[in-house]
OpenMM code with the backbone's topology and positions (N, CA, C; nanometers):
from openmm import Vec3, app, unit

residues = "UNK UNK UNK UNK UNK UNK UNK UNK UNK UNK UNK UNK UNK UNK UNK UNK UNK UNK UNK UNK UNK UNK UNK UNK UNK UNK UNK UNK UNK UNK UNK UNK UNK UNK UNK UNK UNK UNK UNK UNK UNK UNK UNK UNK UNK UNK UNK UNK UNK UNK UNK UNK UNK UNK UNK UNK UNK UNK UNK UNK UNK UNK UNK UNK UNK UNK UNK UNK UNK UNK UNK UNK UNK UNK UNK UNK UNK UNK UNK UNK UNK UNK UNK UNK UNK UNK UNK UNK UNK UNK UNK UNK UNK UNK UNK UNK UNK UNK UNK UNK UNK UNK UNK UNK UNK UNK UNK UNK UNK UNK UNK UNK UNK UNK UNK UNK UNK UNK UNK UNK UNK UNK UNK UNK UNK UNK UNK UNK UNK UNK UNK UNK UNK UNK UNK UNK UNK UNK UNK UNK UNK UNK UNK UNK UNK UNK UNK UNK UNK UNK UNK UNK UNK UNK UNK UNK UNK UNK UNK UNK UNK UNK UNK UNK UNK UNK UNK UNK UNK UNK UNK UNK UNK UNK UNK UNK".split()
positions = [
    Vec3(-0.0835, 2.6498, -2.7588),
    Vec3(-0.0448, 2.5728, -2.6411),
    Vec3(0.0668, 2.4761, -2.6780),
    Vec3(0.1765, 2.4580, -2.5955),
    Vec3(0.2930, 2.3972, -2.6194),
    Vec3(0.2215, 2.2124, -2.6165),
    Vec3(0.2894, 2.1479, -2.6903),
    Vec3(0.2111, 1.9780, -2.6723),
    Vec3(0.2645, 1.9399, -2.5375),
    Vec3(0.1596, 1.8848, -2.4936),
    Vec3(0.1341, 1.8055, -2.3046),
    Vec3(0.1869, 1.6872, -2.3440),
    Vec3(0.2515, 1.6220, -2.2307),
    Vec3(0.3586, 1.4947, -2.2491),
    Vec3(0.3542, 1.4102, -2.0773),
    Vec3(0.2095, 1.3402, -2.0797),
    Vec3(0.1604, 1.2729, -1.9913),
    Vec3(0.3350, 1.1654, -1.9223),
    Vec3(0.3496, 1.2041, -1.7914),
    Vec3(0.4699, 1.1009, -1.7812),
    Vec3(0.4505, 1.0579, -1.6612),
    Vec3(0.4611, 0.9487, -1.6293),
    Vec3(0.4532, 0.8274, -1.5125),
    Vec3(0.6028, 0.8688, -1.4839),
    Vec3(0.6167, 0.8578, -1.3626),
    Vec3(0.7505, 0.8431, -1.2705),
    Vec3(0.7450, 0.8700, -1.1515),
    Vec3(0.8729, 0.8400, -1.0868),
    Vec3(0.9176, 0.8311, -0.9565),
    Vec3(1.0011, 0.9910, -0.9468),
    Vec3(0.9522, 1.0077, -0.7509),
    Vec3(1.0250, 1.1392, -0.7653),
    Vec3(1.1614, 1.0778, -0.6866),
    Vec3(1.2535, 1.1673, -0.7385),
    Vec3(1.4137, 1.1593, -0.7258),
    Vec3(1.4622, 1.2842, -0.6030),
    Vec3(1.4753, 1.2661, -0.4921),
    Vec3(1.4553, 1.4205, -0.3811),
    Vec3(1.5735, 1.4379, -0.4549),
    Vec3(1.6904, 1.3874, -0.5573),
    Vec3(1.8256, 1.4237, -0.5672),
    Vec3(1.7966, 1.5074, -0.6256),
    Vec3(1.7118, 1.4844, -0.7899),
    Vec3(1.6365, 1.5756, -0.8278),
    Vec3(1.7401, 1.5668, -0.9717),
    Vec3(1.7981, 1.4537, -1.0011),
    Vec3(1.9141, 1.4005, -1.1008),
    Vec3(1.8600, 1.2936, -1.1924),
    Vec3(1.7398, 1.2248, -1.1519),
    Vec3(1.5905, 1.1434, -1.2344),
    Vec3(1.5092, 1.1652, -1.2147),
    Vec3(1.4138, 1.0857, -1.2838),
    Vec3(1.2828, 1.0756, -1.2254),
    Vec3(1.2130, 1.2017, -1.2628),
    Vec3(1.1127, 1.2352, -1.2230),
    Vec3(1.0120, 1.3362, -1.2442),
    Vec3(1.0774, 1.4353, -1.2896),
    Vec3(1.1440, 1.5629, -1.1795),
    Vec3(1.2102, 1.6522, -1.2194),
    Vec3(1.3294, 1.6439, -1.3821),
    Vec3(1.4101, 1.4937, -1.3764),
    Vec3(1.4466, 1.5443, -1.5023),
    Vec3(1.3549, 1.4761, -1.6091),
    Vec3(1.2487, 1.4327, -1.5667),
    Vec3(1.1717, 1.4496, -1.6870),
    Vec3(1.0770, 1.5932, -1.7023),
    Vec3(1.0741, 1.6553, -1.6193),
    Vec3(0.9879, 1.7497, -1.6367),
    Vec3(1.0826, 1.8514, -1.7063),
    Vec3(1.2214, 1.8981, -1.6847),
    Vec3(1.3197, 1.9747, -1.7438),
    Vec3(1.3331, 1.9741, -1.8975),
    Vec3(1.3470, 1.8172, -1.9163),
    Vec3(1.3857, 1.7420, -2.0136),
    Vec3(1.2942, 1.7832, -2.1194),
    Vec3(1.1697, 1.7639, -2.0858),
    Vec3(1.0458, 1.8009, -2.1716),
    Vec3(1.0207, 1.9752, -2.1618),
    Vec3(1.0640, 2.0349, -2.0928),
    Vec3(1.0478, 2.1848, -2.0665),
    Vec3(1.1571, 2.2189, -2.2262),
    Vec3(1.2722, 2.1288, -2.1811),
    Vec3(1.3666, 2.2019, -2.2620),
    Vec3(1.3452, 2.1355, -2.4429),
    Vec3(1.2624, 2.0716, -2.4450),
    Vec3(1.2178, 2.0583, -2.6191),
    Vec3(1.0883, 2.1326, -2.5829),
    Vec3(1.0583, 2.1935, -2.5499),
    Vec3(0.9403, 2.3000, -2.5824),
    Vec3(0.8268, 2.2137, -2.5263),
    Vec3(0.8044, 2.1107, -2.4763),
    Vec3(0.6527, 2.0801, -2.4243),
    Vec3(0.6247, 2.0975, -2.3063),
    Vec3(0.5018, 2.0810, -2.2986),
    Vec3(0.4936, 2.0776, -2.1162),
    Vec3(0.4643, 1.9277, -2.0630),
    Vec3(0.5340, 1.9104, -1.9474),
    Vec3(0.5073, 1.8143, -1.8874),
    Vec3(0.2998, 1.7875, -1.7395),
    Vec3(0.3378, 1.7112, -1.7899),
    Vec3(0.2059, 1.7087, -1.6494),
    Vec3(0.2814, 1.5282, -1.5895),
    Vec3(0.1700, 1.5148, -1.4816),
    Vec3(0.2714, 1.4200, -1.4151),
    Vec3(0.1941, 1.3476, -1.3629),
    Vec3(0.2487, 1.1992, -1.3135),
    Vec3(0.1387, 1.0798, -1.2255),
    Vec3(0.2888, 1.0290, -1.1783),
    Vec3(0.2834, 1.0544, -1.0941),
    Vec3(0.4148, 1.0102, -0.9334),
    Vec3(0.3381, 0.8900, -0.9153),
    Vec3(0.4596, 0.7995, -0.9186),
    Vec3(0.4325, 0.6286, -0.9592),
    Vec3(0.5161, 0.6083, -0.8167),
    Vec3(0.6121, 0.7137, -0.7511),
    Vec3(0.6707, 0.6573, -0.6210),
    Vec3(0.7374, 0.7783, -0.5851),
    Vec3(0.7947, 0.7156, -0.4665),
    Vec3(0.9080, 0.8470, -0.4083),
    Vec3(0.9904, 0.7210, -0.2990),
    Vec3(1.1137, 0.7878, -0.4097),
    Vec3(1.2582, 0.7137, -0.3208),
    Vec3(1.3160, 0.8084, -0.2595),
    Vec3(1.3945, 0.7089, -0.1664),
    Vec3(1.4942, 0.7939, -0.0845),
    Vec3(1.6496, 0.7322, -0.1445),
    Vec3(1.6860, 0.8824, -0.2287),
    Vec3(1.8077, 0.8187, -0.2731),
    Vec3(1.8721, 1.0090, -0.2773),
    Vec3(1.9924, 0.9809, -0.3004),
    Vec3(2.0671, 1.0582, -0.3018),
    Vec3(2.1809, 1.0661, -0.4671),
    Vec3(2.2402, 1.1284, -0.5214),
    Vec3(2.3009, 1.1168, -0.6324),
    Vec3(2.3805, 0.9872, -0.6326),
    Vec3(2.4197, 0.9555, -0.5336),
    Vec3(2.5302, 0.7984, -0.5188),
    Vec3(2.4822, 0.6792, -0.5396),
    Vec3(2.3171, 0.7081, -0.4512),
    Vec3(2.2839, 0.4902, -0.4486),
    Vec3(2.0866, 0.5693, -0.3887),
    Vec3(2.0564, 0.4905, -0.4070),
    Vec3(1.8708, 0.4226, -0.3961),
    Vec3(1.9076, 0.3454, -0.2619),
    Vec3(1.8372, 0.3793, -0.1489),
    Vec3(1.8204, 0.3394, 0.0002),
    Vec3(1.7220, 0.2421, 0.0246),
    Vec3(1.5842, 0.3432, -0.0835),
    Vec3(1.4553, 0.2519, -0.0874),
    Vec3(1.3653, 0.3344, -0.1322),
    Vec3(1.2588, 0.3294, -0.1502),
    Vec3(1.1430, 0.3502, -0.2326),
    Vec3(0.9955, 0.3255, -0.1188),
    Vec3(0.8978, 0.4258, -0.1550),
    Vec3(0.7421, 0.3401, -0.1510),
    Vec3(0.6721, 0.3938, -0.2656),
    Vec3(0.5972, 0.2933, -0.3544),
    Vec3(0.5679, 0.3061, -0.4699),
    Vec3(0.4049, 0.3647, -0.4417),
    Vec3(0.3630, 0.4514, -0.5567),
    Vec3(0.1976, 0.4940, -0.4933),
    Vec3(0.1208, 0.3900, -0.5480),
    Vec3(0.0191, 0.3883, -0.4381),
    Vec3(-0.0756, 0.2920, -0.5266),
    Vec3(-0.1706, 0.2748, -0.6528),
    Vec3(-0.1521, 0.1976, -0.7341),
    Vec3(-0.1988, 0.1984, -0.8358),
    Vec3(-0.2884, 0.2631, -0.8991),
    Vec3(-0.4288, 0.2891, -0.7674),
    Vec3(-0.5567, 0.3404, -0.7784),
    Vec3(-0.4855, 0.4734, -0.7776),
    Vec3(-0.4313, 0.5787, -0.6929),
    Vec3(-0.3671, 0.6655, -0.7143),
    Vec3(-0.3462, 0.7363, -0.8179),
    Vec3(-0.2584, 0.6444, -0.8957),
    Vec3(-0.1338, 0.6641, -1.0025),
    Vec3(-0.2393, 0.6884, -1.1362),
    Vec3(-0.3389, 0.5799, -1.1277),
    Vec3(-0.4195, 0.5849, -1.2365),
    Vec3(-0.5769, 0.7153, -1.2355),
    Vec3(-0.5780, 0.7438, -1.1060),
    Vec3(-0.6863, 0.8637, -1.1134),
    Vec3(-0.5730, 1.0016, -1.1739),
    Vec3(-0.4329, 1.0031, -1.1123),
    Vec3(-0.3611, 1.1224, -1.1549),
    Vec3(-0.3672, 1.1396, -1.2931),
    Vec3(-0.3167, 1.0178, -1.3975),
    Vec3(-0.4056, 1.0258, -1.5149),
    Vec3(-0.4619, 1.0286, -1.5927),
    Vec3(-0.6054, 1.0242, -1.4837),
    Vec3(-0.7259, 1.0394, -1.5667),
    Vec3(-0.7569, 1.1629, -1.5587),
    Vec3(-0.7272, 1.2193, -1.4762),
    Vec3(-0.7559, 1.3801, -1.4185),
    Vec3(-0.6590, 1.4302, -1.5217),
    Vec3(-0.5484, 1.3842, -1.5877),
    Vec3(-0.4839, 1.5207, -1.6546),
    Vec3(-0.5583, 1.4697, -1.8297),
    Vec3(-0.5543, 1.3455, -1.8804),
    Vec3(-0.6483, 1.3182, -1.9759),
    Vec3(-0.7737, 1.3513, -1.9957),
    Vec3(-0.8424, 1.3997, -1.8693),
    Vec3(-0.9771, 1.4080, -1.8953),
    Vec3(-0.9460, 1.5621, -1.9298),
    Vec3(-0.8775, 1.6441, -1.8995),
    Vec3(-0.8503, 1.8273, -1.8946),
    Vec3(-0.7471, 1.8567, -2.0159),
    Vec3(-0.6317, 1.7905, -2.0400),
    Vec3(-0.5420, 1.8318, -2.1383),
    Vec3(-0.5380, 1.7371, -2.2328),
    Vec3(-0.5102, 1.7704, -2.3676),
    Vec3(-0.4573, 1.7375, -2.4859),
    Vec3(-0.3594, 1.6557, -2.5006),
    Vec3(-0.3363, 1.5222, -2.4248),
    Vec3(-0.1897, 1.4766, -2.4815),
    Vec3(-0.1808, 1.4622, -2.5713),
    Vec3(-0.0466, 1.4580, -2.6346),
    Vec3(0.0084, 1.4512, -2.7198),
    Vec3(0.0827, 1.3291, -2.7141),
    Vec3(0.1662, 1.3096, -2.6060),
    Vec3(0.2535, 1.1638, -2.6026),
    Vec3(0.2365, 1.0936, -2.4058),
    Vec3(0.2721, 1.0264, -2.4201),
    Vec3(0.2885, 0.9204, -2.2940),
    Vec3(0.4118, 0.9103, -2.2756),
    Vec3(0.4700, 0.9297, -2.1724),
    Vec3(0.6222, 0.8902, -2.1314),
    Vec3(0.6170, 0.7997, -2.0248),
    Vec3(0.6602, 0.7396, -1.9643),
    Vec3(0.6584, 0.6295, -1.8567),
    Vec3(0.8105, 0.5819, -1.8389),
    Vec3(0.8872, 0.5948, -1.6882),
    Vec3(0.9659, 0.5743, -1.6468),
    Vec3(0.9791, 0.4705, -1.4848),
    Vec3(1.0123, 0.5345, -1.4310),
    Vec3(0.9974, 0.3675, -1.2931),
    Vec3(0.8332, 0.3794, -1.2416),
    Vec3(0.8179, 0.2637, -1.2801),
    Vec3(0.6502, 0.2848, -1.2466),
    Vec3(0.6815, 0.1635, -1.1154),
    Vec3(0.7531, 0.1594, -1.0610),
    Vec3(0.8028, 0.1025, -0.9139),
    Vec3(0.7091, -0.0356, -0.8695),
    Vec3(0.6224, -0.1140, -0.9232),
    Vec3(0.5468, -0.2371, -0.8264),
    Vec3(0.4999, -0.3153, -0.9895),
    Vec3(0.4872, -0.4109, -0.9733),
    Vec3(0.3976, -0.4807, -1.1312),
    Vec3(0.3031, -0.4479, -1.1195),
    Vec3(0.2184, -0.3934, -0.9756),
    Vec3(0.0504, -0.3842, -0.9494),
    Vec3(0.0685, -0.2280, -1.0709),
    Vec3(0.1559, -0.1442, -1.0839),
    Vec3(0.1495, -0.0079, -1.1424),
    Vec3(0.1624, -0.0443, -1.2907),
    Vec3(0.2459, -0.1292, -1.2970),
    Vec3(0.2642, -0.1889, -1.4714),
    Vec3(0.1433, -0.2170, -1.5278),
    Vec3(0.0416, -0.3271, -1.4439),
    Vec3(-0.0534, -0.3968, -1.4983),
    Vec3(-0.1633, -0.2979, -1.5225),
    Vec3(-0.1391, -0.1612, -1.4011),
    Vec3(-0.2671, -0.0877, -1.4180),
    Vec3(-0.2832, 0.0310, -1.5414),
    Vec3(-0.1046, 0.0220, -1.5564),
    Vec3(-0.0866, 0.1218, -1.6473),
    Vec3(-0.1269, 0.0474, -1.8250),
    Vec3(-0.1099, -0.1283, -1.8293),
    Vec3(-0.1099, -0.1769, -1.9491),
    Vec3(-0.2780, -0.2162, -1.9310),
    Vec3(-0.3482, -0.1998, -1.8558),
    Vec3(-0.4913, -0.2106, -1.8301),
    Vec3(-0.5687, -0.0251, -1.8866),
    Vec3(-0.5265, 0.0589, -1.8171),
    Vec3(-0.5460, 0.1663, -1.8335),
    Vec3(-0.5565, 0.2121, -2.0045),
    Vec3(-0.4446, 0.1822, -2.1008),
    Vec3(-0.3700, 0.2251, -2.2273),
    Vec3(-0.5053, 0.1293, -2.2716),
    Vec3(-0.5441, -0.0047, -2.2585),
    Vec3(-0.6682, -0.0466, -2.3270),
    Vec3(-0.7553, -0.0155, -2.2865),
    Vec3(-0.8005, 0.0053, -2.1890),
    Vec3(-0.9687, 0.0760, -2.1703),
    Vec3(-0.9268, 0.1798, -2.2158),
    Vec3(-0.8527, 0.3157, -2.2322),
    Vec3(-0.8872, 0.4486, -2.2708),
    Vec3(-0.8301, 0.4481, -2.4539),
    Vec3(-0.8046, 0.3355, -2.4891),
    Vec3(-0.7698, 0.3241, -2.6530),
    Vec3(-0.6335, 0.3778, -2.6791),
    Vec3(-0.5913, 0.3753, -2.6038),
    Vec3(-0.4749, 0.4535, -2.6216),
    Vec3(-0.3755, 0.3569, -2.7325),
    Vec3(-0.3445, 0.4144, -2.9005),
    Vec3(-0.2953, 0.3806, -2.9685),
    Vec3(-0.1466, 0.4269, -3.0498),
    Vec3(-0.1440, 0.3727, -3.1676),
    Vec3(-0.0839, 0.4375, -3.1916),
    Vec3(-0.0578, 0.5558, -3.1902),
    Vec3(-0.2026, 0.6417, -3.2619),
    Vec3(-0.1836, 0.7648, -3.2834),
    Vec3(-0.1530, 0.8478, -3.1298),
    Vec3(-0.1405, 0.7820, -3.0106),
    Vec3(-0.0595, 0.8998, -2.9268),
    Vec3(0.0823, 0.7931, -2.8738),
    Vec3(0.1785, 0.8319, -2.8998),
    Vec3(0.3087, 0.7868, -2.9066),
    Vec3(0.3603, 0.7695, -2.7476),
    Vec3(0.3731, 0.6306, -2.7037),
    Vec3(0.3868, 0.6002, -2.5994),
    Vec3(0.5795, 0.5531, -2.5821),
    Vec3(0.6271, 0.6615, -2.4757),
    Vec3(0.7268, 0.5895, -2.4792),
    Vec3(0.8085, 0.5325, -2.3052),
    Vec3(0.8418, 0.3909, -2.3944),
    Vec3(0.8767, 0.3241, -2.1968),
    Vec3(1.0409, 0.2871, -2.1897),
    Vec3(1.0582, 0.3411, -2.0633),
    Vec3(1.1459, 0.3277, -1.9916),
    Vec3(1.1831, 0.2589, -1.8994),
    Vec3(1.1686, 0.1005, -1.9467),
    Vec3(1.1476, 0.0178, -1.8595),
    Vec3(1.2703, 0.0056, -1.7235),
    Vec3(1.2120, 0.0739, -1.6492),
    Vec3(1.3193, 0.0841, -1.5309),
    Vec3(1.3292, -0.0094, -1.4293),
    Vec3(1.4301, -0.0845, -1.4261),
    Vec3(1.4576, -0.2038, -1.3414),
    Vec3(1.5296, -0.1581, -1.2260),
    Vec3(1.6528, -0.0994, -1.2539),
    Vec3(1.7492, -0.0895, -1.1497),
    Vec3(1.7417, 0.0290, -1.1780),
    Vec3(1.8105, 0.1405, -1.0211),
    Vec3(1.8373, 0.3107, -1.0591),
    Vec3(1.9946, 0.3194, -1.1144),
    Vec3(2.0272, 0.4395, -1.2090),
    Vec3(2.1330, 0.4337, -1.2526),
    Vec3(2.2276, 0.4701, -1.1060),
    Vec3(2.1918, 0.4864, -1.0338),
    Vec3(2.3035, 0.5386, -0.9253),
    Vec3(2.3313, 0.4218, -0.8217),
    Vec3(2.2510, 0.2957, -0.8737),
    Vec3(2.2268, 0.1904, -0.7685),
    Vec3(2.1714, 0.1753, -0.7102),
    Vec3(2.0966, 0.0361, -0.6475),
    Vec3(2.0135, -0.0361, -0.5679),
    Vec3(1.8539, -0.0061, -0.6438),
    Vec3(1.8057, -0.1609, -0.5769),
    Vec3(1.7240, -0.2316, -0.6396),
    Vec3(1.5445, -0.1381, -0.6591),
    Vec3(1.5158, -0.1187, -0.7126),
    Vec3(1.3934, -0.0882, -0.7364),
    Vec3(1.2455, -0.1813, -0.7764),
    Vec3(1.2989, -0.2926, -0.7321),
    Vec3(1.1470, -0.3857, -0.6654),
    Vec3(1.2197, -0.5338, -0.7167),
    Vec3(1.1384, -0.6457, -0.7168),
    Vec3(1.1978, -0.7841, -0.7609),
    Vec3(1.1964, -0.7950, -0.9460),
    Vec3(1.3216, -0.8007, -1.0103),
    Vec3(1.3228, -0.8264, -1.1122),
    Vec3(1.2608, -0.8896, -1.2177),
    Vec3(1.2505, -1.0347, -1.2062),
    Vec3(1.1665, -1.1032, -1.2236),
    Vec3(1.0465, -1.0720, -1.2748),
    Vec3(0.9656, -1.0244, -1.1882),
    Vec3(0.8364, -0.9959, -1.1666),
    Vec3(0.8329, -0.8484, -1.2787),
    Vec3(0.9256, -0.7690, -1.2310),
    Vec3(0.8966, -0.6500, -1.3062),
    Vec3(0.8571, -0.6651, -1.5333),
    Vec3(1.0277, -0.7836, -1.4877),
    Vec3(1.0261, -0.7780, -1.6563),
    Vec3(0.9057, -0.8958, -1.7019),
    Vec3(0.7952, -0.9717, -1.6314),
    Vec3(0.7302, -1.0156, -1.6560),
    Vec3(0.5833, -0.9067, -1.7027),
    Vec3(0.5508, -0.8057, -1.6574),
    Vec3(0.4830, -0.7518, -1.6615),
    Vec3(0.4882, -0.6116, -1.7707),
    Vec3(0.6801, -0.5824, -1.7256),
    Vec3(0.6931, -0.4636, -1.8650),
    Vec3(0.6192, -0.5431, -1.9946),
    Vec3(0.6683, -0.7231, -2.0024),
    Vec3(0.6197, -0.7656, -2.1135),
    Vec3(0.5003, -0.7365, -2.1885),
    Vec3(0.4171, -0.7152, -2.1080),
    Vec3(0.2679, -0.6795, -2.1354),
    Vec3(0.2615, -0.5587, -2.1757),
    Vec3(0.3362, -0.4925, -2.1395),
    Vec3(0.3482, -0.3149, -2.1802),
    Vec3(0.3810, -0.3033, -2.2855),
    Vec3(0.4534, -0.4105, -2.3593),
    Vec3(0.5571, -0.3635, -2.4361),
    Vec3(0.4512, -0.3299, -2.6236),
    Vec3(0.3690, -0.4189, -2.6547),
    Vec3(0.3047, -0.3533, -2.7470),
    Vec3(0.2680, -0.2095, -2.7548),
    Vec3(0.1840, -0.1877, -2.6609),
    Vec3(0.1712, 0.0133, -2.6808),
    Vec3(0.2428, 0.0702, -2.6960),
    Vec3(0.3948, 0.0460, -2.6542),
    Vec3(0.5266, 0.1258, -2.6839),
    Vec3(0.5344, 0.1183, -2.8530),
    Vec3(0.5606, 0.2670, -2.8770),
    Vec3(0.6474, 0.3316, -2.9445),
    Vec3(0.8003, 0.3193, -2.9963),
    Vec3(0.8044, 0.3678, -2.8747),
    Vec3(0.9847, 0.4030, -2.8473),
    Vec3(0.9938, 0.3082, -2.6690),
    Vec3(1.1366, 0.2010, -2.7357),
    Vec3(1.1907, 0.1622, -2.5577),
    Vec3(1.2586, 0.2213, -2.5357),
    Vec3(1.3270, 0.2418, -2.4210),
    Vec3(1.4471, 0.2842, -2.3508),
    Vec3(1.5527, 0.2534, -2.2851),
    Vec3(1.5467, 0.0992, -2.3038),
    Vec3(1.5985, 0.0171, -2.2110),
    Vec3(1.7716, 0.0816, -2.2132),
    Vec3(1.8355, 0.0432, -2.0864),
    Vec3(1.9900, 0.0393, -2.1170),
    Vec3(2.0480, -0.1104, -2.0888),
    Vec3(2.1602, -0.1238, -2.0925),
    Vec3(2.2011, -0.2353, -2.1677),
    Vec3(2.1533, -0.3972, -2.1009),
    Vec3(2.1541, -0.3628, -1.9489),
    Vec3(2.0918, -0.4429, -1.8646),
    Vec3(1.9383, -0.4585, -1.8619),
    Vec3(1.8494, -0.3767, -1.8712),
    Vec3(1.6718, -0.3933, -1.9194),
    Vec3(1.6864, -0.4657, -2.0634),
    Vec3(1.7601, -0.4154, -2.1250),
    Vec3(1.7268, -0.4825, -2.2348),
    Vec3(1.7759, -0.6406, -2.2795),
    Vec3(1.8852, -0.6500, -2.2266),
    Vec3(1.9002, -0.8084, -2.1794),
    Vec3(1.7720, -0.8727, -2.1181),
    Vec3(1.7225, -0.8327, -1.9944),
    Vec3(1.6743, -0.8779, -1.9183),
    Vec3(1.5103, -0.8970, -1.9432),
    Vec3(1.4863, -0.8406, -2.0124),
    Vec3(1.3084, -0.8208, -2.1173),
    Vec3(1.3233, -0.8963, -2.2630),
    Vec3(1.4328, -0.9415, -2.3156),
    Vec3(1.4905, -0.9743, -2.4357),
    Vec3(1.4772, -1.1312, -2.3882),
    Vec3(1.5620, -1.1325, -2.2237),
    Vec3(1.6521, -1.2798, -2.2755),
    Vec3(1.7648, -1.3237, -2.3731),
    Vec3(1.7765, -1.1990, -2.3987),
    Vec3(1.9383, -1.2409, -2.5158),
    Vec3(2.0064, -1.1304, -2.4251),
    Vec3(2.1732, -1.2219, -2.4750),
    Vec3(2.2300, -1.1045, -2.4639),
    Vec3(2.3277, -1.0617, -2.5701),
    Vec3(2.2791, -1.1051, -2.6514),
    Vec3(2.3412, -0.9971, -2.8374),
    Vec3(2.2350, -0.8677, -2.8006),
    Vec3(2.2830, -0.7541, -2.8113),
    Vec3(2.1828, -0.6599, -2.8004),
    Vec3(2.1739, -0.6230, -2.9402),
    Vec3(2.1371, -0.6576, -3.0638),
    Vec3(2.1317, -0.6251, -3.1759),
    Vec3(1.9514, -0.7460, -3.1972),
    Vec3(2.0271, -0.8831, -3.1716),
    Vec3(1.9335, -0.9534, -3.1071),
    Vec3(1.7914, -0.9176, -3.0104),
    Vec3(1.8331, -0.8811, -2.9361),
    Vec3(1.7446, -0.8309, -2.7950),
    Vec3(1.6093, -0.7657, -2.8215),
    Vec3(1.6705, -0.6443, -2.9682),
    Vec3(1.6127, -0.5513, -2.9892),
    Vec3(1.5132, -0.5978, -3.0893),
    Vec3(1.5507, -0.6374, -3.1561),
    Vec3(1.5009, -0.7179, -3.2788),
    Vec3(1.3754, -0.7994, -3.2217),
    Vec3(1.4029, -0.8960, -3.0547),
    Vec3(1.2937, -0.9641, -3.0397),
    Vec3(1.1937, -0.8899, -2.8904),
    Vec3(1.2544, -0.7795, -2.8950),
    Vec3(1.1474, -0.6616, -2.8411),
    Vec3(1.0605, -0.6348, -2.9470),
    Vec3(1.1204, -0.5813, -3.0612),
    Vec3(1.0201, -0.5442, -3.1923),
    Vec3(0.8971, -0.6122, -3.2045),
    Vec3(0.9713, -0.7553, -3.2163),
    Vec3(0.8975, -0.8792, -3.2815),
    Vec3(0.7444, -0.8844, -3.1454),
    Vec3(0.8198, -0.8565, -3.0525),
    Vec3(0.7140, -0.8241, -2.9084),
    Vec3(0.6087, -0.7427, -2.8928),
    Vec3(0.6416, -0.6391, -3.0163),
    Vec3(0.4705, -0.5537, -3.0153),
    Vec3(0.5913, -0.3798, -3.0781),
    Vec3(0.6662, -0.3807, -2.9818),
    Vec3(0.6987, -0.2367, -2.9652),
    Vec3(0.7626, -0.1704, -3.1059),
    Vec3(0.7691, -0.0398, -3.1210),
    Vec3(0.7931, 0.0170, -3.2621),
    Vec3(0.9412, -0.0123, -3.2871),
    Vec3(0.9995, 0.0561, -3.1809),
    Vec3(1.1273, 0.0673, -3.2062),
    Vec3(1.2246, 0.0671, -3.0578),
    Vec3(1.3421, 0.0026, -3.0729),
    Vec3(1.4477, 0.0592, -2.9217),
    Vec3(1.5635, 0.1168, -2.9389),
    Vec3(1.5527, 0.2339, -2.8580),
    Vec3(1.6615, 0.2818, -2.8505),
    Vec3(1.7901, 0.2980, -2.7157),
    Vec3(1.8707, 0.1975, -2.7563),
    Vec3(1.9716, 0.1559, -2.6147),
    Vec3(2.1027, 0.2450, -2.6351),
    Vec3(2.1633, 0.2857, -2.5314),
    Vec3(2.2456, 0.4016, -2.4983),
    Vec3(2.3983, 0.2333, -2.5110),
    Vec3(2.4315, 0.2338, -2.6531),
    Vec3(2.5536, 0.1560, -2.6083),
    Vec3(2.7223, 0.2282, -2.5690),
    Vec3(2.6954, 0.3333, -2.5199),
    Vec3(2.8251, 0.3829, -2.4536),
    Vec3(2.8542, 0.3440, -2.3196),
    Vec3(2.7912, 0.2394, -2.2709),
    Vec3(2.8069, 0.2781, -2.0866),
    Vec3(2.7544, 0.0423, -2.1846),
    Vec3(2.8582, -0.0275, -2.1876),
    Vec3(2.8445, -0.1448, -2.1885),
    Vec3(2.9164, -0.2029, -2.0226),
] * unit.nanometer
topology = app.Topology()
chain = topology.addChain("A")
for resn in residues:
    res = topology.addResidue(resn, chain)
    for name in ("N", "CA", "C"):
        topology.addAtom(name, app.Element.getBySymbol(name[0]), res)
C-alpha cells in the first residue's frame, strides 16, 4: 500500500490550491492522499471572493474516520480557514498523541496566493502559534512567516519559529 498522507484543506473550485493540488501533489510522489475539507471558497485563479469554513466538529470527525481505517503516515495541513479549526486541530494532535513519530507538516495559510483575505489575521497567527510545536516542517511564505515570527529578518523569523516548538521552516524566498 502506497503511504496515506492525512491533509486538512480548503477546496479551490479553480482547482490551482487547496485540496486538489494537494491531492495531485501527493499522487505525484507516490502517496495517497485522504482528506478533511476545512472549507470551500469561491475563488477563481485571479482573487478569493470569500469562503465558508466547515465546522470544526465536521473537520475533526473527517479525521477520525480516516485515522481510525488507514495507516497514516504523515499530516499535511493547509488553510484550515477559522481559529475554532486551528484550536480543534491543535486539541485533536494531543488527545490522539500525535507525535513526532508521524511527521506533521503546516502551512500556515493566512492570505490566498491569488488574493483576498481568508479570515482575521490576528486571530489566525495567534492560534497557528499553538500549532506550531507538532509541526515538523512550516511552510510559511514570506508574509506568514513575518507575521507568526514578528520579525522581519526572515533568517531571524525562522530561527524563532524553531525556538517555538517546530522542527524546521521552509520559506520559498523567490517571490520577496
Amino acid at each position: 500500500m502506497r503511504p496515506v498522507v492525512l491533509c486538512f484543506s480548503g477546496l479551490d473550485p479553480s482547482g490551482g490550491a487547496g485540496l486538489q493540488a494537494d491531492i495531485e501533489a501527493i499522487g505525484q510522489a507516490g502517496a495517497h492522499a485522504a482528506i478533511a475539507c476545512t472549507a470551500i471558497t469561491i475563488q477563481n485563479s485571479q482573487q478569493v471572493f470569500g469562503f465558508e469554513a466547515c465546522a470544526a466538529s465536521l473537520v475533526k470527525d473527517q479525521a477520525t474516520a480516516v485515522l481510525d481505517d488507514l495507516p497514516v503516515a504523515v499530516i499535511k495541513s493547509g488553510m484550515l480557514g477559522t481559529t475554532d479549526n486551528i484550536a480543534m486541530l491543535t486539541q485533536f494532535f494531543a488527545e490522539r498523541l500525535i507525535t513526532a513519530d508521524t511527521p506533521f507538516v503546516l502551512d500556515p495559510v493566512l492570505v490566498a496566493n491569488s488574493g483576498g483575505s481568508l479570515g482575521d489575521e490576528k486571530t489566525l497567527v495567534s492560534a497557528f502559534r499553538e500549532l506550531l510545536p507538532y509541526a515538523t516542517l512550516i511552510t510559511p511564505n514570506t508574509h506568514e512567516l513575518r507575521a507568526l515570527s514578528g520579525e522581519q529578518d526572515l533568517h531571524i523569523g525562522a530561527q524563532k519559529l524553531c525556538a517555538q516548538g517546530t522542527y524546521a521552516v521552509l520559506v520559498n524566498l523567490t517571490r520577496l
